[in-house]
N, C-alpha and C positions, 0 to 999 in steps of 0.2 A: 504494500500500500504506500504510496505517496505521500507523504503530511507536508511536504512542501508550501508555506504560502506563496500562490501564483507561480509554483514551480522555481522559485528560490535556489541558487547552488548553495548547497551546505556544508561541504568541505572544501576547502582550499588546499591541496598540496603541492606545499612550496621544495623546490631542490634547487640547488646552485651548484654551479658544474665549471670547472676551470680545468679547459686541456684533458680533457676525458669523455670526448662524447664515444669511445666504444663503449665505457659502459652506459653512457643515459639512454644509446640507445635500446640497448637490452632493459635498463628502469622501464622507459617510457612502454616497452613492446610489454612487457608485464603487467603494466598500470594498465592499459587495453584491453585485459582479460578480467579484470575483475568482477567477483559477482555484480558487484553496484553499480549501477546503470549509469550509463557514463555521462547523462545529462543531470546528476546528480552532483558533481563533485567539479573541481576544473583543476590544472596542473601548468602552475607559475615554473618554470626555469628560467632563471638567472647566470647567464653567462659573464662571468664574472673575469672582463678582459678576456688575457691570454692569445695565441693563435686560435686562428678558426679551422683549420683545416679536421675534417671530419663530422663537420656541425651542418652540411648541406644535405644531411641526410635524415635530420634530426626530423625536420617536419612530418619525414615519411613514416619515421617508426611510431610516433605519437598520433598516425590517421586515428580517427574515430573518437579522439579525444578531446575536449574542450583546453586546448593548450595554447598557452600565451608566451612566447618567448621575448626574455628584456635581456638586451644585451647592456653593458655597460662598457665605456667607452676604455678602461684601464682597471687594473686589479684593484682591488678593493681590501679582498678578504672575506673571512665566508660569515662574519659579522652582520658587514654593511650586505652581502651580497642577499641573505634573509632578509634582512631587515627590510632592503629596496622590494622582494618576490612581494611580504608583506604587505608591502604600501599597494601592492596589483589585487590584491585576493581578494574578495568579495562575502567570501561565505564568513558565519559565524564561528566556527571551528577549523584549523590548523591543524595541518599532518606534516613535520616536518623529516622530509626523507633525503640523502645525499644521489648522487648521480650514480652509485653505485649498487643502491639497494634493491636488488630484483625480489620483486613481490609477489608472494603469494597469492590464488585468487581472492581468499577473505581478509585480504588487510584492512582493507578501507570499510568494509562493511563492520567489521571488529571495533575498530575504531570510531566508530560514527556511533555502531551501536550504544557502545559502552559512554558515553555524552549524552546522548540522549535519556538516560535516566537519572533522576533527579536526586543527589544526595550521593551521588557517586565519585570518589576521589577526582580532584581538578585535571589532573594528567595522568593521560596514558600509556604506558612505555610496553614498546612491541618486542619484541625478541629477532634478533638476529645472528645466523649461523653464517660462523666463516665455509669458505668453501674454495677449491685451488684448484690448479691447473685440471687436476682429475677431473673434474666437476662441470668445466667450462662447457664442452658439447651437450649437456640437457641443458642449458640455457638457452645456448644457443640454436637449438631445436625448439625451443620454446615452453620447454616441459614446465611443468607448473608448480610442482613440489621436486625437489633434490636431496635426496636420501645423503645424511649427512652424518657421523658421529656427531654425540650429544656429551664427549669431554674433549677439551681442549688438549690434553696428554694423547687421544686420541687425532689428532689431527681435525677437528672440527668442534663443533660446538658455541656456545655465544661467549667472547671474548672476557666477558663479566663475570661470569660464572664457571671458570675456570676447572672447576672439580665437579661441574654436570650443574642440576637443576637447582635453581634456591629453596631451602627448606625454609614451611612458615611463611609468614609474611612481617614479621619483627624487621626487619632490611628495608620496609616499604617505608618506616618512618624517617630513614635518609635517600630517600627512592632517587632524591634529585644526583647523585652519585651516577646514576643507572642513566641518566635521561641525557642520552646523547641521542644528537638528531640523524640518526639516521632510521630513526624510528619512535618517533615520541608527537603523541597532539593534545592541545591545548587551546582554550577559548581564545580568540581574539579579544575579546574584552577586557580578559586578566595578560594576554602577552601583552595590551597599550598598556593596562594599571602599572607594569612593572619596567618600562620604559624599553623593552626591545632588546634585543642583542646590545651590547657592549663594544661599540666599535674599536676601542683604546687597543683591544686585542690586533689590530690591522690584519697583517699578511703572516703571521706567527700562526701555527699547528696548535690545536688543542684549546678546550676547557672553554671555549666561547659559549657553550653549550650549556656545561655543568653548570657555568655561574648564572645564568640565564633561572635556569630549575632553582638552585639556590635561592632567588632573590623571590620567585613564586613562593618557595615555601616557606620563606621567610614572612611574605607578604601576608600568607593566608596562615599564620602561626607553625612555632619550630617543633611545637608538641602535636599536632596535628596529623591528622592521615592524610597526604594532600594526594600520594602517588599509588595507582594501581598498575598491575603486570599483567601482558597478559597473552602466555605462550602460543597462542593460536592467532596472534595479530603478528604474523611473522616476514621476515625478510632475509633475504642473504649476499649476503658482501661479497660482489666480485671481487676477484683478482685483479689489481692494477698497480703498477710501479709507485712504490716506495722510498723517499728517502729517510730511512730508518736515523742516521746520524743528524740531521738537518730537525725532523723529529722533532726528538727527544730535547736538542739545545731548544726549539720555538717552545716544546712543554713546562721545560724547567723555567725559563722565563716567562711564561705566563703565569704559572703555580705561585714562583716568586711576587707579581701585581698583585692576584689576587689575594693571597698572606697577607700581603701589606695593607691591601684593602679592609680586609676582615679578621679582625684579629679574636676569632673565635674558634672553639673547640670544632667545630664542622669542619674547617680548613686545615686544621691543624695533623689532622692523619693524614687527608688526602694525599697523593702521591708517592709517600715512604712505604705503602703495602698495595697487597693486592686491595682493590675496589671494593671485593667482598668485605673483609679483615679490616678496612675502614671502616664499613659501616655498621660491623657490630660494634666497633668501639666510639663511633659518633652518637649510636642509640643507647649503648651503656652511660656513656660521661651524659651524656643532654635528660637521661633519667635520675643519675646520682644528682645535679644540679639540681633537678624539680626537686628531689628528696630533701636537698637540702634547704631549698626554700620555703616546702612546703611544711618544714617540720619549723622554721624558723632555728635553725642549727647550723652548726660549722660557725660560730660566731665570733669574731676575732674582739671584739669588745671589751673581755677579759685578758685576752693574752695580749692587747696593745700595753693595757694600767698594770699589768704585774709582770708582764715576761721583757717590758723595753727598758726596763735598768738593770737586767741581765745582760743585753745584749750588746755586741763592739761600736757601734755606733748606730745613727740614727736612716740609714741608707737601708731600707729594709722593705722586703716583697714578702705583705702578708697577702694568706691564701684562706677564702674561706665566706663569709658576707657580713653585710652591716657598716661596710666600712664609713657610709656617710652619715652615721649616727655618732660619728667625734669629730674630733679636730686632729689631722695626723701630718706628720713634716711634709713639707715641700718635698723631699728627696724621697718620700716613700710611692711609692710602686705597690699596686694591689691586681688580685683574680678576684674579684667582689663579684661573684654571681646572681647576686640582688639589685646592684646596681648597673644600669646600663654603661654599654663595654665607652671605653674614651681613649685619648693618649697615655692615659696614667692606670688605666684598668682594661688587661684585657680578659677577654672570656676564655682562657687556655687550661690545657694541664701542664703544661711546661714541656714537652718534646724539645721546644727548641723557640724559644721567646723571642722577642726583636730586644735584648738587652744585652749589654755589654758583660763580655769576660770581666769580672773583678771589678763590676761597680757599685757592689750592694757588699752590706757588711753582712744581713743574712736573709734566708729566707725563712719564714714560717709559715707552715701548714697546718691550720686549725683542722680537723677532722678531716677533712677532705681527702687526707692522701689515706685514708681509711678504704678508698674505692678504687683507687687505683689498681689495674692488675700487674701481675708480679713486674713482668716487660715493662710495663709503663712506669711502674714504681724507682726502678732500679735506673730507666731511664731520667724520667723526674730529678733523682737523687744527683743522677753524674753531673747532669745539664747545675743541677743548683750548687755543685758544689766548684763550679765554673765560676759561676754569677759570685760568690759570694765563703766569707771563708767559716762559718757553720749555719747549719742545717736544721730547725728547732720542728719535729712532729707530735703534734698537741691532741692529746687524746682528753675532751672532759668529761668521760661517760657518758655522752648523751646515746641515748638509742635511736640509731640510722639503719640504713636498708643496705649500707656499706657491708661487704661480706668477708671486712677482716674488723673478729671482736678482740680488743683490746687487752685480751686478760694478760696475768703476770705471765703465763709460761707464753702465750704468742710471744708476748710484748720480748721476754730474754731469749725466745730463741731468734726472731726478727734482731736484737743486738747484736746475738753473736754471730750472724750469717752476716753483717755490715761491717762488721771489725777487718775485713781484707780489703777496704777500700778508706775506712773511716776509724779516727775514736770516736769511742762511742759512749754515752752518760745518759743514766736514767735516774728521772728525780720526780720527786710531787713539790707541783709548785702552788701556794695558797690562794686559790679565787682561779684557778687555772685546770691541775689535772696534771695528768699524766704526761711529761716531755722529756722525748728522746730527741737530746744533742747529736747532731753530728758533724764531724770534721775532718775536714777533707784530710787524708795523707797528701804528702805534695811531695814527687821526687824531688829532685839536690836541681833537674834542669827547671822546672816549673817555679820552684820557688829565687832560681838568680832570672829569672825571666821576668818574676814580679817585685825583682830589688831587693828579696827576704833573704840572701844566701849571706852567709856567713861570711866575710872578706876579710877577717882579720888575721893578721900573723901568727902561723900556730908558733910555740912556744916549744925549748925544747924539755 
């Protein structure tokens, strides 16, 4: 049935294509087949500069289809190069697919469908199998489905999901991780609310995307279910020339804008692991933070008035919330997760901060590093014993969802597994709790590196 008003296009899909029409033209000859009737939907490409050669053929593969091609006069980048498909589209809903993604017959039906119900996650994210040379001639036959292994150790499978299929749906509350366009749709309404691709990205590989879904789910809240999956809205990645090293340098530089941008626990995994392994630990940390807000805990309030005449001096990154309920030094540095993130707070667990080797006298962690997993903990500890020359973890009994409890034998065996990197002191301190000191060993190089080495005449 049609619900179309006055026969309305309802989906938009937009693809941008730079020096690759062999594969748009295998995209476009796949879009031709789909169940969904093709006065249904329309199909923006975005020739994004480059040479033309192989693009005179393009009109022929996309016969049948409501296809618009906007060339642009020089490269852009695949930012601007959406963002321009965008500004052509028509319909109320956005399918944004690359020049490479040969589509199954029920993509766009899958996709439409799943919109059309009301109350249903804001974005859609389809599944796409890699597929290689082996693979090429049922494409290029036209075949409809490609029999593909479903691990990546296997030679196929979706790039994401590395170890086969995702268990659960716990993963979907950092879905925007997943929502790379060559397979993802989203209202028009909310891609203007959240102001469009990110052109800063230019002509640079990668994450144009990611941050794009980030700033959605940001937009529509971070505790929110904003992203649904959904394996039968499928597509697959031809094969086409790579430059693998060119890459990776355009990735790391993007990764590095966007950290800078956002100095919060979401960015903060990305690209040090696999995609998966981010985003349990972006769903882990973004839960311990409600935990902690919601309990009103991790409260650094008591360890500022009784733990900062203990401490080397006044240069200190406390961890924990409440910070704007005192008056704390200009030189102090906070993770206040109650308070909105700024230049002097940011939303982290510490992987790796934007703060300087040896500019803090210490760090303190009020409860919070109660949640941290082992890895992360151990990493936390290294990074702070960088920043800062001890280490104060404050345990004040409160009861958290944290899943390391505080007792005396954790607490001494947790000291004596730190003693090979750290001295280590455990004390009760009054209006405070339970705090483990720790301080960095420093070889004979690190310490004449920071002016601490001995330099005087031994003696005989």
């Amino acid at each position: 049935m049609d619900h179309r008003p006055d026969g309305a296009i309802e989906l938009s899909v937009v693809v941008p294509t730079y020096e690759d029409a062999q594969c748009l033209e295998l995209t476009l000859r796949s879009l031709a087949r789909q169940s969904l009737a093709a006065e249904r939907f329309e199909v923006i490409v975005v020739r994004d500069g480059g040479e033309a050669d192989g693009y005179a053929d393009i009109p022929d593969a996309g016969k049948g289809l409501n296809l618009h091609l906007v060339e642009l006069s020089e490269q852009r980048g695949r930012a601007a190069a959406r963002n321009e498909g965008v500004r052509h589209a028509t319909a109320g809903l956005l399918l944004f697919l690359d020049a490479d993604s040969y589509a199954t017959p029920r993509l766009l039906e899958r996709h439409l469908a799943h919109h059309r119900v009301a109350g249903r996650p804001a974005v859609l994210i389809g599944r796409r199998d890699e597929i290689g040379l082996e693979h090429i001639e049922a494409a290029l036959t036209g075949q409809e489905t490609i029999p593909t292994p479903r691990r990546r150790a296997d030679g196929g499978g979706d790039l994401r999901f590395p170890a086969g299929d995702p268990a659960g749906e716990e993963w979907l509350q950092a879905g925007w991780l997943f929502s790379f366009t060559h397979n993802v749709s989203v209202s028009r309404a909310l891609f203007d609310e959240v102001g469009g691709f990110d052109e800063r990205f230019g002509l640079r590989w990668g994450l144009e995307d990611i941050e794009l879904f980030y700033r959605v789910h940001r937009h529509l809240g971070l505790t929110e279910r904003n992203f649904a999956y959904d394996d039968q809205a499928a597509a697959y990645h031809l094969p086409h020339h790579r430059n693998i090293d060119r890459n990776w340098g355009d990735f790391a530089a993007n990764r590095n804008l966007v950290a800078d941008t956002y100095r919060v626990v979401e960015w903060e995994f990305f690209g040090m692991l696999e995609v998966y392994d981010s985003a349990e630990r972006i769903v882990h940390y973004r839960s311990a933070v409600a935990d902690c807000v919601r309990r009103s805990a991790c409260r650094i309030g008591p360890a500022v008035e009784h733990l900062s005449s203990r401490l080397p001096g006044p240069r200190v990154l406390w961890v924990g919330t409440g910070s704007d309920q005192m008056a704390l030094p200009a030189e102090t540095l906070t993770f206040d997760y109650a308070a909105p993130p700024s230049q002097t707070n940011f939303h982290l667990v510490g992987m790796d901060p934007p703060i300087a080797p040896g500019s803090l006298d210490a760090v303190v962690s009020v409860e919070f590093w109660r949640y941290l997993r082992w890895d992360d903990l151990c990493q936390f500890l290294n990074v702070a014993g960088r920043l800062a020359d001890e280490i104060h973890l404050v345990s004040t009994g409160e009861t958290l969802a944290a899943p390391f409890t505080p007792s005396p034998a954790n607490l001494g065996y947790l000291r004596r597994v730190l003693r090979v990197a750290f001295e280590t002191e455990l004390a009760e301190v009054d209006g405070v709790g339970t705090v483990l000191t720790l301080r960095p060993h420093r070889a004979p190089a690190q310490l004449a590196q920071a002016g601490m080495a001995d330099t005087s005449t031994p003696t005989a």
